[in-house]
C-alpha positions in Angstrom: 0.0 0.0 0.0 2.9 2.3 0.5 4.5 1.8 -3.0 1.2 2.2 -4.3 0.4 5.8 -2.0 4.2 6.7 -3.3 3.5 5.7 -6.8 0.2 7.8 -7.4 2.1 10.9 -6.5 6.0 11.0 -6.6 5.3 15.0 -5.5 3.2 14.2 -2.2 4.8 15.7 0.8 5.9 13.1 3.6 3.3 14.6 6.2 0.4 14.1 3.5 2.0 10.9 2.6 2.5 9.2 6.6 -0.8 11.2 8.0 -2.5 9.4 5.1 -5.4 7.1 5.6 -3.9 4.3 4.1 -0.3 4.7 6.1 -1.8 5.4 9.5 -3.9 2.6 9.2 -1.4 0.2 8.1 1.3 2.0 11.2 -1.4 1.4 13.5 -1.8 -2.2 12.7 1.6 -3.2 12.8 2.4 -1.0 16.1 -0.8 -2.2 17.8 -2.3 0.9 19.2 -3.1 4.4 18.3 -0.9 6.4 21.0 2.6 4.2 19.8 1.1 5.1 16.4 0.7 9.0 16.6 4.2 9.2 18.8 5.9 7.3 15.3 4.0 9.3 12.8 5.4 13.1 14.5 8.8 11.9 15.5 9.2 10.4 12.3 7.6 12.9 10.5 9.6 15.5 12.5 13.6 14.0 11.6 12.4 13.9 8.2 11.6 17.8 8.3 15.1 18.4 9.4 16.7 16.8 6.8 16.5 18.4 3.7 18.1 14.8 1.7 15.5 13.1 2.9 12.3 15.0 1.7 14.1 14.0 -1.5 13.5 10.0 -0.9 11.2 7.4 -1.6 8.5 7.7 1.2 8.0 4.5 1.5 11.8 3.7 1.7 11.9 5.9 4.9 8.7 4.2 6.4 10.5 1.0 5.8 13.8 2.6 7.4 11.3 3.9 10.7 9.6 0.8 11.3 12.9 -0.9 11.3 14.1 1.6 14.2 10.6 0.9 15.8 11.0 -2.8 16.1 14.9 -2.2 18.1 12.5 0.3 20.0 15.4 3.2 19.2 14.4 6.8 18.6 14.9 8.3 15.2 16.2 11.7 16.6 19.8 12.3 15.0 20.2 13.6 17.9 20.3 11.5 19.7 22.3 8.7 17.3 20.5 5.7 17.8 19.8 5.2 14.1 20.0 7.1 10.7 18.0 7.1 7.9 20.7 7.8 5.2 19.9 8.6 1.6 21.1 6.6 -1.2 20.8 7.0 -4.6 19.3 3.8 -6.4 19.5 3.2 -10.4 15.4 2.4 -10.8 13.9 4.0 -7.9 15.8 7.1 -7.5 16.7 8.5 -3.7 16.0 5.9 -1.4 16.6 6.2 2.6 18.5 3.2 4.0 18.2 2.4 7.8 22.7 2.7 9.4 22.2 1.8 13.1 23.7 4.2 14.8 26.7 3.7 17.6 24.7 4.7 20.4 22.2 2.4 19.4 24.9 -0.9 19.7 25.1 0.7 23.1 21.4 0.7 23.9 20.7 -3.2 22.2 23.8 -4.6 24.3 23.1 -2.9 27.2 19.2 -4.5 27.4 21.2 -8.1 26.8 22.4 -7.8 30.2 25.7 -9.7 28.7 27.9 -6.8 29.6 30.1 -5.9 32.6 31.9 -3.5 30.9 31.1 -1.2 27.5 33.8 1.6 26.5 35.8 3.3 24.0 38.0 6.6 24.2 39.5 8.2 21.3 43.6 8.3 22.3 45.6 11.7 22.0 48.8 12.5 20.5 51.8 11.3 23.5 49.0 9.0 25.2 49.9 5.7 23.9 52.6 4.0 24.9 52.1 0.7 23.4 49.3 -1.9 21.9 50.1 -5.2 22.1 47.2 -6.7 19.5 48.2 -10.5 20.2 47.4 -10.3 23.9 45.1 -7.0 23.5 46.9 -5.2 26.1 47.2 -1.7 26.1 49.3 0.8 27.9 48.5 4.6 27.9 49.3 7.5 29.8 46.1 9.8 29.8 46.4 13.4 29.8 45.4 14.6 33.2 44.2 18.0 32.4 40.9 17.1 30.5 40.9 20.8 28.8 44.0 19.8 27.3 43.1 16.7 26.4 40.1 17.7 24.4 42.5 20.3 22.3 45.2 17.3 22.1 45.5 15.6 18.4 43.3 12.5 18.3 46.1 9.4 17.0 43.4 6.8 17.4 40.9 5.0 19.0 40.4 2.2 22.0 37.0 0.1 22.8 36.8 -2.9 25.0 33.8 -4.6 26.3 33.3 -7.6 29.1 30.9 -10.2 29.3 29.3 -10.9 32.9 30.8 -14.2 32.4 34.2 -12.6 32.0 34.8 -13.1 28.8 36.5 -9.8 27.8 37.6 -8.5 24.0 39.6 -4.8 23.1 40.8 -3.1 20.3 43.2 -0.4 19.0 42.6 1.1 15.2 45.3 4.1 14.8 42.7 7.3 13.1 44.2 6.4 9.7 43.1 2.8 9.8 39.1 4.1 10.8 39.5 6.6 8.1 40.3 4.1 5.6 37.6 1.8 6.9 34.7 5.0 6.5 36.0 6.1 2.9 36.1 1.8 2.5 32.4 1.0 3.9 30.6 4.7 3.9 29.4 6.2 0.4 28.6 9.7 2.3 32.1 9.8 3.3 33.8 9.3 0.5 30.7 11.6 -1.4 31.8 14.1 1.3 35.7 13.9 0.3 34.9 13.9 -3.1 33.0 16.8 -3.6 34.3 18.7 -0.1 30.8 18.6 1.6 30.5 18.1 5.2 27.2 15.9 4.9 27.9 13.0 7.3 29.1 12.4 10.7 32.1 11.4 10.1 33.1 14.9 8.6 31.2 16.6 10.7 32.7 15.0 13.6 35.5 12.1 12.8 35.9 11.4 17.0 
């Protein structure tokens, strides 16, 4: 029914399109009552507003993208980074949004696993590090104490560790020039941002 709402009328706002009979109807019967219903519609509606890309998409794509969020029960307020709807330019249906969950929303889905202990990552300043051993995944670091200086300080790179409950425990060290090869490898906003010097996406807007 969306396709076919989107299809009628590629010019229909996406207010007129989600406050639509047909698409409230259909929200309603998949979220299971009218108050979890209206709360989707405006917040959805509402991060769509604020995105100027997005009123450019397929409204059915970001419906799709929405209820996805929905079902992790995770808030579609950039914001507040639990997911993004990103755009994406597809060869037969034009813009489309595509649902990227969001680092703090990893953090919200393992923290209501009750699995960890411990959840943490810290970006690592220039003279911090003193060594990363990768085969044992021990790290040693000598923090700047001053934490205004700190947040002026280079960033070199980036720790994140977790632990189980059980114990089990697992960390990592990427220098900043291995993430940034992984974002220009695995994000097409990124490496649209570097090609064309626009500061679209997060991680140009802020790499950390």
């Amino acid at each position: 029914m969306a396709n076919q709402v989107t299809k009628t009328n590629n010019q229909i706002t996406f207010s007129a399109f989600m406050t639509s009979n047909a698409i409230t109807n259909r929200v309603q019967s998949i979220l299971g009552d009218e108050k979890t219903s209206k709360r989707f519609v405006s917040s959805i509606i509402s991060a769509v507003s604020n995105n100027p890309q997005l009123k450019e998409c397929d409204n059915a794509s970001i419906l799709s993208g929405a209820l996805l969020g929905e079902s992790l029960n995770l808030s579609p307020s950039p914001q507040l980074g639990n997911y993004y709807l990103v755009p994406f330019r597809d060869k037969e249906r034009g813009m489309i949004a595509t649902f990227q969950l969001g680092y703090k929303g990893y953090i919200q889905l393992a923290i209501r696993s009750g699995q960890y202990k411990k959840l943490n990552v810290l970006a690592i300043k220039e003279g911090e590090l003193i060594n990363y051993d990768p085969l044992n995944e021990e790290i040693e670091v000598k923090l700047i104490e001053n934490e205004i200086e700190r947040e002026k300080a280079k960033t070199i790179g980036y720790y994140a560790m977790f632990e189980y409950v059980n114990g089990f425990r697992k960390t990592m060290y990427w220098s900043k020039e291995k993430m940034e090869a992984h974002a220009l490898k695995y994000s097409q906003g990124y490496r649209s941002d570097k090609q064309k010097k626009t500061a679209y996406t997060f991680w140009t807007k802020d790499f950390d």
